[in-house]
C-alpha atoms as one frame of an Amber mdcrd trajectory, in Angstrom:
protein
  53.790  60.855   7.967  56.949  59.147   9.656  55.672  59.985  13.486  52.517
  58.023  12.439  53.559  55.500  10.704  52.229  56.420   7.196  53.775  55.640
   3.727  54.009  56.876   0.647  51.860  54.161  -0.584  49.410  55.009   2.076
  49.386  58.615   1.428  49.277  58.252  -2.542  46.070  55.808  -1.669  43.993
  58.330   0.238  44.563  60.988  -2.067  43.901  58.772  -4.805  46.557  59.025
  -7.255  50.046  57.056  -8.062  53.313  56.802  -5.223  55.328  58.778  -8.151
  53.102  61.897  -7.514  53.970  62.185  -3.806  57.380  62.259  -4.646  57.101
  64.509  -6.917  55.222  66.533  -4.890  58.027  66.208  -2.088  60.318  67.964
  -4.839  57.878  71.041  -5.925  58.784  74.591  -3.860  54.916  75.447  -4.190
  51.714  73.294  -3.195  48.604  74.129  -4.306  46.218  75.218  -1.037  43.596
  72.827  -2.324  45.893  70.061  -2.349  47.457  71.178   0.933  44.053  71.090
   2.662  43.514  67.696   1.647  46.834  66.891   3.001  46.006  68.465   6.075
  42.591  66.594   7.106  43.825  63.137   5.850  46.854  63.281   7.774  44.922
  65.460  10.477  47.791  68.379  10.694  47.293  71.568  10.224  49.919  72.334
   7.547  48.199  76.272   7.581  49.884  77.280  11.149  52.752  76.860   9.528
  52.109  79.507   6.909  50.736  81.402   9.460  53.891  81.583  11.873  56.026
  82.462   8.676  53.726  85.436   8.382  53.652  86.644  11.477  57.597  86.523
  11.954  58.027  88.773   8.659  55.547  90.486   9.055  57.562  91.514  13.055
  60.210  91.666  10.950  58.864  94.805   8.975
């Protein structure tokens, strides 16, 4: 959100629910992949690639 210039505010707004909840989201060790894909188009990053890289490496790793 920072390297475009996005808030909290902004963020909360799209996704339609209170500032409080992205923070709190910000603090949670799980996301639901729902939620995450909504993340993903509104802030148009593919949060998924991510995942996938992780799995790959352990995957190696096995």
């Amino acid at each position: 959100m920072q390297s475009q210039g996005r808030s909290v505010t902004w963020l909360a707004g799209k996704l339609h629910c209170d500032r409080t909840n992205i923070y709190k989201l910000y603090d949670r060790s799980t996301v639901d992949t729902e939620l995450l894909m909504k993340i993903s188009i509104i802030l148009d990053y593919i949060f998924f690639a991510l995942f996938s890289d992780e799995w790959l490496s352990r995957r190696q790793q096995r």
